[in-house]
C-alpha positions as CSV (number, residue, x, y, z in Angstrom):
1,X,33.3,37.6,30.6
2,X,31.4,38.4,27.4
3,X,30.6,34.5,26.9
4,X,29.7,34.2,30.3
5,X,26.9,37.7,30.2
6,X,25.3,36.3,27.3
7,X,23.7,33.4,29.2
8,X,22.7,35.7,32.4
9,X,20.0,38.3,33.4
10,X,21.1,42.1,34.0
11,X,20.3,41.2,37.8
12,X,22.1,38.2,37.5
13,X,25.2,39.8,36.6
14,X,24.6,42.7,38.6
15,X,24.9,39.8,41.6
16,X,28.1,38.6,40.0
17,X,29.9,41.6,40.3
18,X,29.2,42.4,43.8
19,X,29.2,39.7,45.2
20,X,33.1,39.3,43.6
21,X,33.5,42.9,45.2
22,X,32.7,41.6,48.3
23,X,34.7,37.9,49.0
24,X,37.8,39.2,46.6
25,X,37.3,36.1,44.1
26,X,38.2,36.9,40.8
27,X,37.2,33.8,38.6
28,X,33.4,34.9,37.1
29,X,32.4,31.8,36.5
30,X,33.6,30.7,40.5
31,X,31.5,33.4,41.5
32,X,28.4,32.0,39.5
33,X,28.1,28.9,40.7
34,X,28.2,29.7,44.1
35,X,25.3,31.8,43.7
36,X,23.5,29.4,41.8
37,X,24.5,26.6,44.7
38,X,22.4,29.5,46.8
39,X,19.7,30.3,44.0
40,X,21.1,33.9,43.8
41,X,20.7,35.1,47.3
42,X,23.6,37.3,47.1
43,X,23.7,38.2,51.1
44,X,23.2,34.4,52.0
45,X,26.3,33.7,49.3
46,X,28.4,36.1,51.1
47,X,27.0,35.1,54.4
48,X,28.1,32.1,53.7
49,X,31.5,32.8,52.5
50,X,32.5,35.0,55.3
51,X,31.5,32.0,57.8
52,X,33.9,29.5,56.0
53,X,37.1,28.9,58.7
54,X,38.1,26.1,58.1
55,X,40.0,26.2,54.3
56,X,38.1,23.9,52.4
57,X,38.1,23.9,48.5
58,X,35.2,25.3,47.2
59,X,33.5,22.5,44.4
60,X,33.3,24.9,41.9
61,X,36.7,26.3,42.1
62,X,38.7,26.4,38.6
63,X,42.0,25.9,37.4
64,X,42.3,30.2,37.1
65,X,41.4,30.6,40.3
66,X,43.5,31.6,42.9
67,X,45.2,29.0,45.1
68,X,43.1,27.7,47.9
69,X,45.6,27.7,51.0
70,X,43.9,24.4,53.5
71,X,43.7,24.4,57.2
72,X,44.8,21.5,58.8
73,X,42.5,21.9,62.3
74,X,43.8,19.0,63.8
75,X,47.6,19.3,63.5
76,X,47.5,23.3,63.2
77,X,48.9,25.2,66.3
78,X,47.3,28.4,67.1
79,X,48.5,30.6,69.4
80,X,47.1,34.0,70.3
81,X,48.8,36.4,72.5
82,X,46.7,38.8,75.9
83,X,45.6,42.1,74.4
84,X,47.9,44.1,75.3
85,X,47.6,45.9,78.9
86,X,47.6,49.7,77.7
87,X,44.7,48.7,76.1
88,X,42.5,46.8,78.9
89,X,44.4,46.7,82.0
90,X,46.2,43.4,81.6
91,X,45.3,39.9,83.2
92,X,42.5,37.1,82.3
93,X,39.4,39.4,82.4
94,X,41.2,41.9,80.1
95,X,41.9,39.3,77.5
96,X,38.5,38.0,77.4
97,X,36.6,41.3,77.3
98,X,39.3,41.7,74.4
99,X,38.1,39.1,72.6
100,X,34.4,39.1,73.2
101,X,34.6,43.0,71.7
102,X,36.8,41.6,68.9
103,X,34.1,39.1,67.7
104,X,31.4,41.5,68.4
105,X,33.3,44.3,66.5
106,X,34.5,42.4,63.4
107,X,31.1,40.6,63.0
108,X,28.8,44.1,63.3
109,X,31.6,45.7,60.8
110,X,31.0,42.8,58.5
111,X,27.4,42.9,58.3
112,X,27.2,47.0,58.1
113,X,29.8,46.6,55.4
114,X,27.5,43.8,53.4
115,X,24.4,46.0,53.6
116,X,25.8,49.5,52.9
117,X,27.4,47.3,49.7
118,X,24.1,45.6,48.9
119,X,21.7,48.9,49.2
120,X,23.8,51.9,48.6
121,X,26.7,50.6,46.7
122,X,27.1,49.5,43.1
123,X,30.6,47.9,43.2
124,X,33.1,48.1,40.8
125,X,35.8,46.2,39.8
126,X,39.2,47.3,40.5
127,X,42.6,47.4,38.9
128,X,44.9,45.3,41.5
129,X,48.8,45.1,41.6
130,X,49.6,42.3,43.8
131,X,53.0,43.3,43.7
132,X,52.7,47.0,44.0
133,X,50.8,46.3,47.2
134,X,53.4,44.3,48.8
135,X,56.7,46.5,47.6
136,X,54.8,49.6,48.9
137,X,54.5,47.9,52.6
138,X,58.0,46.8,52.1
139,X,59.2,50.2,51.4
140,X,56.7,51.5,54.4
141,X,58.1,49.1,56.8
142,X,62.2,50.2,55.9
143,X,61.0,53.5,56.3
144,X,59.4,53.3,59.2
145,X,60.4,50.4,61.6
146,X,64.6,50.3,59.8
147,X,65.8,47.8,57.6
148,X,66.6,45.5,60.6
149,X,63.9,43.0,59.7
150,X,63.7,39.0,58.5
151,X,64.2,39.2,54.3
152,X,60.8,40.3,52.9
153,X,59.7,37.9,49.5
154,X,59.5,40.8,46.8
155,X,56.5,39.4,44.9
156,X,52.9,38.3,44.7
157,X,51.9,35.9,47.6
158,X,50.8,33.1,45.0
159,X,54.3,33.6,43.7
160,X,55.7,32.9,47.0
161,X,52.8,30.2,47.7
162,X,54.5,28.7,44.7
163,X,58.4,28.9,45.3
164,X,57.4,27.6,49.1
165,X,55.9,25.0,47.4
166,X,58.6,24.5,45.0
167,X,61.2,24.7,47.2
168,X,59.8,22.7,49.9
169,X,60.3,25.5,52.5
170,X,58.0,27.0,55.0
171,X,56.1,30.3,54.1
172,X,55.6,32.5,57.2
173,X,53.0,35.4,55.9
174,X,52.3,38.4,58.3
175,X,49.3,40.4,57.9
176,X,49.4,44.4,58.6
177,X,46.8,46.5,60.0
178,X,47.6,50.3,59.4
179,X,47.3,52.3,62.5
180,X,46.9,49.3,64.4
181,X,49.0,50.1,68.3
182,X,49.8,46.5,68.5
183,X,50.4,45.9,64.9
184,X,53.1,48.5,65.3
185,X,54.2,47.2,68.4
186,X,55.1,44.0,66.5
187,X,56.6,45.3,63.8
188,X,59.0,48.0,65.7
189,X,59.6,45.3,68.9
190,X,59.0,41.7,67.3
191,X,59.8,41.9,63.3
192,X,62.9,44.0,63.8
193,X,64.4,41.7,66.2
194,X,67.9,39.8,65.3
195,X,66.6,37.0,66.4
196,X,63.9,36.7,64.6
197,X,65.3,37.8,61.3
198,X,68.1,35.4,61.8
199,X,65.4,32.6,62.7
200,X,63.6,33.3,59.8
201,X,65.7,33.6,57.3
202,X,67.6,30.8,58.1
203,X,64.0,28.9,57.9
204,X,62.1,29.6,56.0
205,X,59.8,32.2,53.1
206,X,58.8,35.3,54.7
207,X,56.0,37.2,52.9
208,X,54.6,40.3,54.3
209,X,51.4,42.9,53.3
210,X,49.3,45.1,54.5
211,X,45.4,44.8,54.6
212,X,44.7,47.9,53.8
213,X,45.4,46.9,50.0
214,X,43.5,44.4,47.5
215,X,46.5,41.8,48.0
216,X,46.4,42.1,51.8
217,X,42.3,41.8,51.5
218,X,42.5,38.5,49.7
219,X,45.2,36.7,51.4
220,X,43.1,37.4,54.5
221,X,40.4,36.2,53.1
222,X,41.8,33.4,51.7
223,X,43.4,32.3,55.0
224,X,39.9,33.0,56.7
225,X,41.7,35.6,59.2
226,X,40.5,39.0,61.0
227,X,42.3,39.3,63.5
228,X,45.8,41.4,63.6
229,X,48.6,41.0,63.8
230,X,48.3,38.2,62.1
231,X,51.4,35.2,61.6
232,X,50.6,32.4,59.4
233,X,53.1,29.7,59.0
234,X,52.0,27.7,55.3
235,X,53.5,24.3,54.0
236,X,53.1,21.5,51.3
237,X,51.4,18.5,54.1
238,X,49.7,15.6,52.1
239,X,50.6,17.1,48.7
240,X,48.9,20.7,49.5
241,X,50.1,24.5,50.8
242,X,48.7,23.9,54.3
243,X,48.2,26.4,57.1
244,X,49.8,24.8,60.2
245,X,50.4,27.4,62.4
246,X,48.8,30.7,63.6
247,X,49.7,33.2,65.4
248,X,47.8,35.9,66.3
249,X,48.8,39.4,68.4
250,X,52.1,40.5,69.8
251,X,54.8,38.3,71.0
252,X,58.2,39.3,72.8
253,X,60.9,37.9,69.8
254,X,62.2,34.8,72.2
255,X,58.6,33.8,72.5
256,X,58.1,34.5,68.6
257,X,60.9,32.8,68.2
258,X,59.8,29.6,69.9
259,X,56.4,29.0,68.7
260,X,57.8,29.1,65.3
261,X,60.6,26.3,65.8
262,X,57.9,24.3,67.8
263,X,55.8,24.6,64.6
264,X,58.3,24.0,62.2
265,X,59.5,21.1,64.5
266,X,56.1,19.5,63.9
267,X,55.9,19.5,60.4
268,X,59.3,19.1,59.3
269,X,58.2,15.6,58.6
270,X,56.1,16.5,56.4
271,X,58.8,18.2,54.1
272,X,61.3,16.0,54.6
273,X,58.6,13.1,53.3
274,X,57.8,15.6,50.2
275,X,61.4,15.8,49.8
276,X,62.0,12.2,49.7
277,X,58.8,11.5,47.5
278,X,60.4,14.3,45.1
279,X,63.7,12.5,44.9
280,X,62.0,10.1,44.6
281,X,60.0,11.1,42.0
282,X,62.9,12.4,39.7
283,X,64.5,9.7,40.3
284,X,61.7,7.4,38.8
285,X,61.3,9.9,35.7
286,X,64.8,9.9,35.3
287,X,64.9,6.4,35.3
288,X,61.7,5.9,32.8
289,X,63.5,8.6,30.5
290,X,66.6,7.3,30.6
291,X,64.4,3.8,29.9
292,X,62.3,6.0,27.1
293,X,65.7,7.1,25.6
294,X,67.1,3.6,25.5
295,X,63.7,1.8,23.9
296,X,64.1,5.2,21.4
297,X,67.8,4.3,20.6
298,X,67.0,0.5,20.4
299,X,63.7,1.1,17.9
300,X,65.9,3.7,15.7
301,X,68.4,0.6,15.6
302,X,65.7,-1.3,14.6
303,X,64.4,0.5,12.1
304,X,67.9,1.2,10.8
305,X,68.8,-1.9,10.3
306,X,65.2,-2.8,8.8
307,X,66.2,0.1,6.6
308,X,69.5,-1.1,5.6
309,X,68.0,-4.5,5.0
310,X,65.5,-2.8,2.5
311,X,68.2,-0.9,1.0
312,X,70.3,-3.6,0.3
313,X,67.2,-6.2,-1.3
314,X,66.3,-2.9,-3.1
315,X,70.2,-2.5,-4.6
316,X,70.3,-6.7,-4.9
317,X,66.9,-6.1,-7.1
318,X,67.8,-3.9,-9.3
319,X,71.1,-5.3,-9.8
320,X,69.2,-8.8,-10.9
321,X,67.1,-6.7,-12.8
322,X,70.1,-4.6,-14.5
323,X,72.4,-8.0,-15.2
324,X,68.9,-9.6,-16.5
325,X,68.5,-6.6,-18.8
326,X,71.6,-6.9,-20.1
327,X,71.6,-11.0,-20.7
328,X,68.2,-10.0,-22.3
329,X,70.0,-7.3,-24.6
330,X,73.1,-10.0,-25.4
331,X,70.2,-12.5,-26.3
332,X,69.1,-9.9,-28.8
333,X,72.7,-8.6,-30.2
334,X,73.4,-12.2,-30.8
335,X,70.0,-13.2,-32.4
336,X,70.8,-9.9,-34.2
337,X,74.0,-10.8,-35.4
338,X,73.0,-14.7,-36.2
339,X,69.9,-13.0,-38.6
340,X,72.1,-10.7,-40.4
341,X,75.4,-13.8,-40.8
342,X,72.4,-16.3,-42.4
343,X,71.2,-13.0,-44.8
344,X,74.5,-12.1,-45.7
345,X,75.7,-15.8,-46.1
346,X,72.8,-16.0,-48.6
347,X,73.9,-13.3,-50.6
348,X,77.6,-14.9,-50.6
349,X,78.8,-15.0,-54.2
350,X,79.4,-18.9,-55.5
351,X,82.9,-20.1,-54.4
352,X,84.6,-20.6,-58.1
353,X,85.8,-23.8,-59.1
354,X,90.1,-24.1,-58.6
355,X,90.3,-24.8,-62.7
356,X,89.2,-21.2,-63.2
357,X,91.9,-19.0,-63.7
358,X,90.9,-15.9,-62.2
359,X,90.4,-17.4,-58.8
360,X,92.2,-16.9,-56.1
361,X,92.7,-19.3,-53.0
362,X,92.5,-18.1,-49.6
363,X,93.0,-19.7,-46.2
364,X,92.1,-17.5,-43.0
365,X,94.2,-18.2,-39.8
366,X,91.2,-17.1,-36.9
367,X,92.2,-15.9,-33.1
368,X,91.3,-19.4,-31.9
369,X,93.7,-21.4,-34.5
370,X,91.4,-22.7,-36.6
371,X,92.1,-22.9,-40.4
372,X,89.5,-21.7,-43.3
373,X,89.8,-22.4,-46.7
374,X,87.8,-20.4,-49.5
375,X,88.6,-20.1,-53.1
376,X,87.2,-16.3,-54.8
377,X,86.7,-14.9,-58.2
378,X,89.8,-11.8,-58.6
379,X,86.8,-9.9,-58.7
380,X,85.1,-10.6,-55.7
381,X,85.2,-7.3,-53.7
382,X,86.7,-7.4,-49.8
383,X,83.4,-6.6,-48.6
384,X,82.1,-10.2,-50.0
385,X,85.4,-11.4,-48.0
386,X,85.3,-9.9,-44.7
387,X,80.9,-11.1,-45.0
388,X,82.6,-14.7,-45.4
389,X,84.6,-14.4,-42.3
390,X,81.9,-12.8,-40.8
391,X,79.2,-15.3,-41.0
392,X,81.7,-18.4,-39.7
393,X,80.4,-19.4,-36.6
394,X,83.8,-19.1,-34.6
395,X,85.0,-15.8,-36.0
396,X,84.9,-12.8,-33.7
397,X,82.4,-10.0,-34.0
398,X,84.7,-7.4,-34.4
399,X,88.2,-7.7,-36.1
400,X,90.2,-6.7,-38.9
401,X,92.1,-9.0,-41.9
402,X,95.8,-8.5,-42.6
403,X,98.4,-10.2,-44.7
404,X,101.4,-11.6,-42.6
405,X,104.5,-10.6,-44.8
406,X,104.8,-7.6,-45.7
407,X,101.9,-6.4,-43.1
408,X,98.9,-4.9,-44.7
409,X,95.5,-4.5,-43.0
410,X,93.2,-4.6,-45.2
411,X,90.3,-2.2,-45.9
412,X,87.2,-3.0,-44.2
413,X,83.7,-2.4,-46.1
414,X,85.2,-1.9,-49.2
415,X,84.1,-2.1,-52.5
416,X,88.0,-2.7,-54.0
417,X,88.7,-6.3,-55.7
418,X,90.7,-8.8,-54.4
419,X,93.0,-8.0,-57.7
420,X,93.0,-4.4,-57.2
421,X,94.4,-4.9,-53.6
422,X,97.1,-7.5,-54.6
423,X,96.3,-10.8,-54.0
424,X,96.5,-13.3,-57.0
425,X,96.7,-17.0,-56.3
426,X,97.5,-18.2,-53.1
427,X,96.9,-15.9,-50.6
428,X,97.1,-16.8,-45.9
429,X,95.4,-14.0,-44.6
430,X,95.3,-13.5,-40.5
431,X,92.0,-12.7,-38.7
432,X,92.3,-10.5,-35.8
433,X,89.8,-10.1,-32.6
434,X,89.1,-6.2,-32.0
435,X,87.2,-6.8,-28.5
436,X,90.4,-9.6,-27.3
């Protein structure tokens, strides 16, 4: 509302406000453009909208505003009872002089009601309670025709609009006149009828107000109706809520009773086609979520499997890369270990000559069999021993050096002399692999 009075004049909304007083629509901005549509003439705009009979959508209507119940003229039975003959005496004249006073009455009423508004009247909006309205005429009607009467729909008449439309059942709405003879006639004679009740229930939505209240106002204007009592029968026909049957004045309950099943007998086709186009319906959304759900279950397959295949070059990678890293850091131990065998080779004391009489003659026995034979001063250390072994090109990395009889394993990295740890001469020492 504050958006919308920020474009308009004082007089403009001024217009606005009556001229929602006066046809019930809520929705501002409905109510602007159909004064715009008449360049602001408020009484031609209301004119205008009290002479719409026919149901039509309005162009401007919105998505707030309230549902827009059609009237299918050429399928619609309408079916208005004589006046009754208290009131003019009975027979053809009667009824005619009944409805040329009717006409006359509600169209004088309608103008005197649009000028008194215009001139004299600043309207104002009011606070409505659809569902106040219609649970205060329920409780009037128990309380004063009996609780012998077709189930009343406790709720707003969009809300029943909507659960007829949901459920793909008819709607039968009655409209009240308060202090209305034949109104009460109805009510006391008709409504509260077994028959009926037990007809209507059995057939269909039955939703009930009086006029007299803002809820009562706009469903009468909404169904484009004056005239009381008033018996709409509404249902969904070519995929809208549809008026398809009227009937208007007092009826004996057998005759009630009739015209309803000979309405309901004429559109029953058009539920039972919305029911199959529903079933339908689901039955194709089932079917494309069931097809959604499958597509969803076959992509996830898809991608698990991509995933698993991207795992699993991932894991081959870095195992290439970890078994390459570790050939790479055997190249290097063994380049290591080859550089360090040629510097300690070079720094390998002389081998004495066998005529010397402090050397001592040694033959190795190695893991793989072979045989070495090395003659040392007494005074070489082990240290310069074990770096002979060492630097052979088929001894083992890792090992020890023991004598065979008794068993004595002698010191690695040691500084002690060959004489100091007891070998003299002749000596068959035994290499032994560590890693084996």
């Amino acid at each position: 509302m504050d958006n919308l009075a920020m474009s308009l004049t004082s007089e403009q909304t001024d217009k606005i406000l009556q001229f929602q007083d006066l046809t019930g629509i809520e929705n501002m901005t409905v109510c602007r453009d159909v004064l715009q549509r008449h360049s602001w003439d408020l009484e031609v705009a209301v004119q205008d909208q009290l002479n719409i009979r026919e149901g039509r959508p309005t162009v401007f209507a919105t998505e707030s505003s309230p549902p827009t119940v059609f009237t299918d003229t050429l399928a619609q039975h309408v079916f208005i009872s004589p006046p009754s003959a208290y009131r003019w005496g009975g027979g053809t004249f009667g009824y005619v002089v009944s409805l040329v006073f009717r006409l006359c009455f509600d169209t004088i009423s309608s103008l005197l009601r649009l000028t008194y508004s215009i001139f004299w009247k600043r309207p104002q909006r009011q606070v409505t309670d659809p569902v106040g309205d219609v649970m205060r005429f329920i409780k009037f009607f128990d309380e004063t025709y009996g609780r012998d009467h077709p189930t009343f729909y406790q709720g707003s008449y969009n809300q029943a609009l909507s659960d007829a439309k949901q459920e793909l059942r008819f709607l039968l709405v009655y409209l009240h006149k308060d202090n209305d003879e034949e109104c009460n006639a109805f009510c006391r004679n008709t409504l509260s009828s077994p028959a009926v009740a037990e007809f209507v229930n059995a057939s269909m939505l039955f939703w009930a107000c009086s006029v007299s209240t803002g809820e009562g106002r706009r469903v009468a204007n909404n169904v484009q109706e004056n005239t009381f009592p008033f018996l709409g029968v509404i249902c969904l026909r070519e995929n809208r809520m549809t008026i398809v049957g009227r009937i208007l004045g007092s009826l004996e309950p057998v005759v009630l009773v009739h015209k309803l099943q000979t309405i309901c007998a004429a559109n029953e086709a058009s539920l039972v086609a919305a029911r199959a186009d529903r079933v339908e319906r689901n039955f194709n959304q089932t079917l494309r979520r069931q097809q959604d759900e499958a597509y969803e279950a076959s992509l996830r397959a898809d991608q698990q499997k991509e995933q698993q295949r991207r795992d699993a070059k991932a894991q081959l990678e870095a195992e290439l890369s970890r078994q390459a890293q570790m050939e790479a850091e055997e190249r290097r131990r063994k380049q290591e270990l080859q550089e360090r065998k040629v510097d300690l080779l070079s720094r390998m004391p002389a081998e004495p000559p066998a005529s010397d009489a402090d050397t001592v003659c040694v033959v190795f026995k190695l893991p793989n069999g072979q045989r070495l034979e090395r003659r040392f001063n007494s005074t070489t250390t082990l240290q310069d021993v074990f770096n002979f072994v060492f630097c052979q090109p088929s001894s083992p990395d890792v090992f020890e050096i023991a004598t065979n009889f008794p068993k004595r394993v002698l010191p690695a990295d040691s500084l002690q002399t060959l004489a100091d740890a007891g070998l003299q001469k002749n000596q068959v020492l035994f290499v032994y692999d560590l890693e084996a």
